[in-house]
C-alpha positions, 0 to 999 in steps of 0.5 A, a space after each residue: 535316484 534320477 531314474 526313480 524320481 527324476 521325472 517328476 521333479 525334473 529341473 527343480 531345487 528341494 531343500 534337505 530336512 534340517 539335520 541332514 548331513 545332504 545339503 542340497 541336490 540339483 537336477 543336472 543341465 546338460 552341461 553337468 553330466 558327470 563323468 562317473 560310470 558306475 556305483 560301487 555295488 552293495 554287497 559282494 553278491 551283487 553283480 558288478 557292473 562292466 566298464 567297456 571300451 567295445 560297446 559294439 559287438 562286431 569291433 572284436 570280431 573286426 578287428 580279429 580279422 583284420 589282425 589274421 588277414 595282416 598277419 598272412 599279408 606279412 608271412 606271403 610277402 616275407 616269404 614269397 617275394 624272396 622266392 621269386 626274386 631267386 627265381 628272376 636272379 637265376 632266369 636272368 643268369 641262366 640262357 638255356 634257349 633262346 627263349 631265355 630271357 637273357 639270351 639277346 644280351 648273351 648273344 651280342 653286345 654290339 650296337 650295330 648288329 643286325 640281329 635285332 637286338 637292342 641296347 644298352 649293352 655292356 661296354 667292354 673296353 681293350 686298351 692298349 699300352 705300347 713301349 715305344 723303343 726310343 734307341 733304335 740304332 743304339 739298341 741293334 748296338 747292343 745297347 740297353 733298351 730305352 721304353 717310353 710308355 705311351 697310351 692307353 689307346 682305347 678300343 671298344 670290343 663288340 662280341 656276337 655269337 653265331 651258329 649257336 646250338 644248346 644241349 640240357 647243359 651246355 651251349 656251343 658257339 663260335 665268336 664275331 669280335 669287332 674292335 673299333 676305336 674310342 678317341 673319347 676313352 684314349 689319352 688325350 690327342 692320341 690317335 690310332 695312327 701314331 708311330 711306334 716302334 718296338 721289336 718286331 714279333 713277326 722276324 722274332 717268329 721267322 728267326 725263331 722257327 727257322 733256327 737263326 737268321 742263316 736259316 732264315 735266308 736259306 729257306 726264304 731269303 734265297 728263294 725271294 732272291 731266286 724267283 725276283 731276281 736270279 732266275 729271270 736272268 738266265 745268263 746270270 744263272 749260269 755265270 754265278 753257278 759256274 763261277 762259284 763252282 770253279 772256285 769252290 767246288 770239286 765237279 771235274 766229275 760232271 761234265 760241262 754241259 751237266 754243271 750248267 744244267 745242275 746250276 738251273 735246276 738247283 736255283 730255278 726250280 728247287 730253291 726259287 720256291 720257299 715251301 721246298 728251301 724250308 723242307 730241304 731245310 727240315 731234311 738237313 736236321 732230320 739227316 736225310 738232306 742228300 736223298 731230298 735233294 736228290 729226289 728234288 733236283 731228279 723230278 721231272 720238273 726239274 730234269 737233273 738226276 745225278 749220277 752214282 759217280 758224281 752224286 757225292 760232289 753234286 750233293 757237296 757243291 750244292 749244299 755249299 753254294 745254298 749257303 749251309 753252314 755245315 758245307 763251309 760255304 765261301 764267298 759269292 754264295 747264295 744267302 751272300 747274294 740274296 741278302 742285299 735285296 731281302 734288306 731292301 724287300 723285307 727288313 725295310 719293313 718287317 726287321 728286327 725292329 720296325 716303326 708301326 702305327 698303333 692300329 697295325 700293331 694292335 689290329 694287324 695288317 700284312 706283312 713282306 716277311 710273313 706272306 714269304 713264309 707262308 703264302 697268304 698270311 698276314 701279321 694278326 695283331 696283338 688284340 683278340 682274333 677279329 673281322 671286320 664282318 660276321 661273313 669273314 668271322 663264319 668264313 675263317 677255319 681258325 675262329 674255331 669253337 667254343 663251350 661252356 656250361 650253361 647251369 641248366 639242368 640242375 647244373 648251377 654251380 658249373 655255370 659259366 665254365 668252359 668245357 672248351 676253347 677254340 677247338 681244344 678240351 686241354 693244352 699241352 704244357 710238355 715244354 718244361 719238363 713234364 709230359 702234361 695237359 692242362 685240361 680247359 676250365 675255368 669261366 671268363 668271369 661274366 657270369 658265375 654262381 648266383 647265391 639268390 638273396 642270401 647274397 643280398 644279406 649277407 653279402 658273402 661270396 659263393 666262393 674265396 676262389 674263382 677259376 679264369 680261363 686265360 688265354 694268354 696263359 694257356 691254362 685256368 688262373 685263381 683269382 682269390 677273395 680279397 675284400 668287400 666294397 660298394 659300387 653304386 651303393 651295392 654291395 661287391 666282392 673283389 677276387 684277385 690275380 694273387 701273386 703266386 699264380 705267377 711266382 712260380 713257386 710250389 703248386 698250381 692251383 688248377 682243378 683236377 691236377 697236380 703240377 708244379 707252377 714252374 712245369 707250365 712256365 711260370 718262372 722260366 727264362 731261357 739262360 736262368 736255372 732259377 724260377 724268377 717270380 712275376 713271369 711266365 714263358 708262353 714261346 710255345 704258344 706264340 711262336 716268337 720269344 713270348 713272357 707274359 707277366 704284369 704291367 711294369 713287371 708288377 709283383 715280379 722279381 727286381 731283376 726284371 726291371 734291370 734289363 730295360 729302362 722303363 719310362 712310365 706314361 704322365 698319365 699312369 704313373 698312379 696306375 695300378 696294374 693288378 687284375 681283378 673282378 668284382 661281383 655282385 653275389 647274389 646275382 653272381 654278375 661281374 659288375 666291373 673288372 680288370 685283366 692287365 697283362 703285359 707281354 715282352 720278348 727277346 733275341 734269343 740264341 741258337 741251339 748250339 749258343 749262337 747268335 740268331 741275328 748273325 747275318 743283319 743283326 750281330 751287334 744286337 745283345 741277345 736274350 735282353 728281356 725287353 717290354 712290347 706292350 701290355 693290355 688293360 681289359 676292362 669292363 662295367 655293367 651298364 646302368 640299365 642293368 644296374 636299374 634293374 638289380 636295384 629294384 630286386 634288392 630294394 623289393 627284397 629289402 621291403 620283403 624283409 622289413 615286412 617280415 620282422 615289422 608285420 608280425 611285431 605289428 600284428 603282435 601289438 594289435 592282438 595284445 589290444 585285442 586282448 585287452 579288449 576282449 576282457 573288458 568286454 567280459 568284465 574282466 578288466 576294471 575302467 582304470 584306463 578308461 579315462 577318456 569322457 567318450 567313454 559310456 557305462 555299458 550298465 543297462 539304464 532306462 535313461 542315460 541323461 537321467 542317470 546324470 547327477 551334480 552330486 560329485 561335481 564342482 565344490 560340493 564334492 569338496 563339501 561332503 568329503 568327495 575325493 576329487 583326486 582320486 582314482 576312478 575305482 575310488 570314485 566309483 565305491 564313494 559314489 555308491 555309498 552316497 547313492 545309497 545313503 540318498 536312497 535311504 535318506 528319500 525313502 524316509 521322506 516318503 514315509 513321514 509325508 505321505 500326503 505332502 505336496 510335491 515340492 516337500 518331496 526331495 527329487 
């Protein structure tokens, strides 16, 4: 209506003709523009207006293209950034070169090297408990052991490798340990340097290998009295040999003069020198003593070669005066004499039980008893093998070599196993009744195998069973899954050292083989036909009576607790002495972990079922299991490490998210697309449109004019207008009205062609 006549009588009022039902129609001010968009058509044939909320036709071509570029967004970050922290999780596990990025961190972890490398390093931890025998005398009484727990001294362990070499799928190395001890992570007011006294593993060892005390004294008990003592004094060479030989032996054969030169060679050039007392000692059990002595006392060095008629009572005579028990030695005979300086020189420091700073017996330091026994030789320590500098470490024979697969090359799954260790591919383990070697496998737990970020969903382990090679025990020991736990807010596996592993019972559970535990010592004790779970017998290894088990005889059987009294530390009475590892499974690291074994020994009996201390023990209790010490071997990543895992598994997290939420929100945007689409086309009505921002998309001349009071204020009450309508309600009254104005106006126009122009209804 406005369109047609609104020009004209633009602002001004015009009354109805009487008997129209249009009472009165007002020019529209600004402030009175209607809300309506759009008539309702007159017909169906009539084309039907469109109600749009995208007037502008490049908003959907916009937001199209924002929708494809979101969702592509989405899809390469859900995609890629899981990708390539895979690859991140697997360089730092992997050191193929030295060009790894791990490889400063895998070559040392010592503050103080001279390699270049800087921290922060991994803190690795060896503490030390000791059971300190608090009856000494009344123990070499035969008495029952008293054992006061004391500890932990604490030691920081500084690994570096060195002569390194790699190949497609292995790396080989040889290892520098430092131990250096940490006052802040010992027991309060501990120190190094405290006394403690226990059973001393080096006289164990020399009795041990020598078959008793009686053997010790004939192989470097005479020969310490021999060199210090007898032959410097010659008189007193000669006066001893004669007056035992007088006695005691038939040499009516030898002249005079021969029974003095015997008596020298026999003291002064065969048994003043351990190494050859030892093989004398060795023949005598091989059963081929008379033609070494012979072959001994006839070099020239020593100048007596015996006669066919006297060899026999030369032979007797000399054997007898050494001190052999098979001889029936008398009074006054060698080991007699020798015994009272071996008790002065040696047992004053290295007897059967001794007192020793914590630092000798766990760092080492020489030995009386073991320089005898081998010229040179120290007592090693209980820690692991160590220098005090990288030169000593390179120069030694016995810091033999070591490799282990590197997972290079397509070789994952294998990283961090050993292929071998000091020197050796397998162990012999033919000391209980089966002729077998156990192959060396098994990795030391730092490094296993990374599942990338499957392990940081669903947090699973690689494996329920992880492989250690231990070295204590000679062999690989399972540690098996237990639970799941959080450390620092991520997400850890515990594996176990289960109580089998040390039962002795059924079958080991080694890679590769079939033996049963009790075949590699698990269980066995020397006076026992029984396998006695929670220990094993490692003697053969250590060379003194060894049995490794766990701390306080944990998980063993009862009567392992009855052969001492055990005194547990204040400190660890609430100590828990089970071994363990947790690893993070995406990374396949060990974020903390625990190796706790303990190691006692005994005196044990000779081979026929004698007393091995029958010469300065006899009142000691033989084969009485009796605690030394046991070891707490720890370690905790660092939190630099512990940074960068975090910022890998928060980008992961933010990954996933992207992928469930981008494409939920690209779903949202592309259903509004659509919705918009149709309303562009006509397809949808303007029901939703209800905001008055929204402008008709009917082409008019002139918006403004196209404004109309009708459907406004009370006058919609008035002429039956339903203002609560729905907008399509509205919309199709509106149309009627239009319409009926129109014909209405029309007529006017016809009846007063001539009129003036305020007769014209605007």
């Amino acid at each position: 209506i406005n369109a047609e006549y609104g020009d004209r009588r633009r602002g001004h009022m015009q009354h109805e003709p009487r008997g129209s039902s249009l009472q009165l129609i007002e020019t529209p001010r600004p402030s009175q523009v209607s809300t309506l968009s759009e008539a309702a058509p007159e017909s169906t044939n009539t084309r039907q207006p469109r109600c749009g909320c995208c007037r502008s036709s490049w908003v959907l071509p916009c937001i199209s293209g924002s929708f494809a570029a979101l969702m592509a967004a989405c899809l390469l970050l859900g995609f890629l950034v899981p990708k390539e922290i895979n690859k991140e999780l697997e360089d730092r596990a992997l050191v193929c070169d030295t060009g790894s990025s791990g490889y400063d961190h895998w070559m040392t972890n010592d503050p103080e090297n001279t390699l270049g490398v800087s921290g922060p390093f991994v803190p690795r931890y060896r503490n030390f408990w000791a059971w300190n025998l608090t009856n000494q005398d009344g123990f070499l009484r035969g008495e029952k052991p008293i054992l006061q727990e004391v500890g932990p001294y604490s030691y920081h362990s500084y690994n570096t490798k060195f002569n390194i070499s790699f190949t497609s799928s292995t790396q080989r190395f040889r290892e520098w340990h430092r131990l250096e001890f940490s006052p802040s992570t010992s027991c309060a007011g501990c120190s190094e340097e405290d006394q403690v006294a226990m059973l001393n593993p080096v006289y164990l060892e020399a009795i041990s290998k020598t078959g008793g005390e009686t053997n010790l004294m004939l192989a470097a008990g005479v020969p310490i009295y021999s060199g210090f003592e007898l032959c410097p004094n010659q008189t007193k060479v000669d006066f001893n040999f004669a007056n035992y030989s007088r006695h005691y032996c038939q040499l009516s054969a030898v002249s005079a003069p021969r029974q003095v030169a015997l008596g020298r060679a026999l003291q002064c050039c065969v048994l003043d020198k351990a190494d050859q007392a030892t093989a004398l000692l060795k023949a005598m059990k091989a059963g081929t003593a008379n033609s070494t002595l012979t072959a001994m006392l006839s070099a020239p060095s020593c100048g007596f070669v015996p006669e066919q008629a006297e060899e026999d009572a030369v032979l007797e005579c000399s054997f007898s005066y050494w001190g052999v028990p098979e001889y029936h030695p008398q009074d006054k005979n060698l080991i007699q004499q020798a015994a009272g300086l071996v008790e002065d020189m040696v047992l004053s420091s290295d007897g059967l039980v001794v007192t020793k700073s914590v630092k000798h017996w766990y760092k080492g330091g020489p030995s009386v008893l073991a320089s005898l026994l081998e010229p040179g030789a120290r007592w090693p320590g209980y820690g692991i093998k160590h220098y005090d500098t990288l030169e000593a470490a390179a120069a030694a024979p016995s810091n033999s070599w070591q490799e282990m697969a590197s997972g290079c090359d397509d070789t994952l799954e294998s990283i961090g196993n050993y292929i071998m260790a000091y020197n050796e591919t397998s162990i012999y383990h033919g000391y209980w009744g089966k002729d077998i070697s156990v192959p060396v496998t098994g990795s030391n737990n730092q490094q296993t195998v990374p599942r990338g970020v499957d392990g940081l969903q669903d947090h699973n382990p690689y494996s329920d069973t992880v492989f250690e090679f231990s070295y204590q025990l000679k062999r690989p020991v399972a540690l098996d899954f237990t639970h799941a736990l959080e450390y620092q807010e991520v997400h850890l596996n515990r594996f176990t050292l289960p109580r089998t592993e040390l039962s002795g019972e059924g079958e080991a559970n080694i890679p590769g083989i079939h033996v049963l535990s009790a075949e590699l010592g698990v269980g066995q004790l020397p006076w026992s036909n029984e396998t006695v779970a929670g220990i094993m017998d490692v003697s053969p290894y250590e060379g003194f009576p060894s049995f490794v088990s766990m701390p306080h005889y944990y998980d063993g059987a009862a009567e392992l607790q009855e052969y001492a009294t055990l005194i547990p530390a204040p400190e660890a009475t609430d100590q828990e002495y089970f071994s363990y590892v947790d690893i993070e499974p995406a990374s396949g690291t060990t974020f903390q972990g625990a190796l706790r074994l303990q190691v006692s020994s005994l005196i044990n009996k000779t081979a026929d079922g004698g007393i091995m201390t029958d010469i300065f023990y006899p009142d000691a209790e033989p084969l009485v299991l009796t605690a030394l010490y046991w070891i707490d071997q720890t370690a905790t990543i660092s939190n630099h490490d512990l940074s960068i895992f975090k910022e890998a598994e928060t980008l992961d997290e933010a990954a996933r998210w992207t992928l469930w939420l981008g494409p939920a929100i690209c779903g949202v945007v592309a259903i509004a697309c659509g919705v918009l689409a149709l309303r562009e086309r006509g397809y949808l009505g303007c029901s939703w449109c209800q905001s008055g921002s929204h402008v008709p998309l009917e082409e008019q001349p002139d918006l403004e004019n196209r404004r109309s009071s009708l459907l406004q204020g009370e006058h919609t009450k008035s002429t039956g207008y339903p203002g609560g309508g729905t907008w399509s309600e509205r919309c199709s009254l509106a149309g009627e009205y239009a319409k009926s104005c129109t014909e209405r106006i029309s007529g006017c126009a016809r009846t007063s062609p001539g009129g003036s122009s305020h007769d014209v209804i605007g």
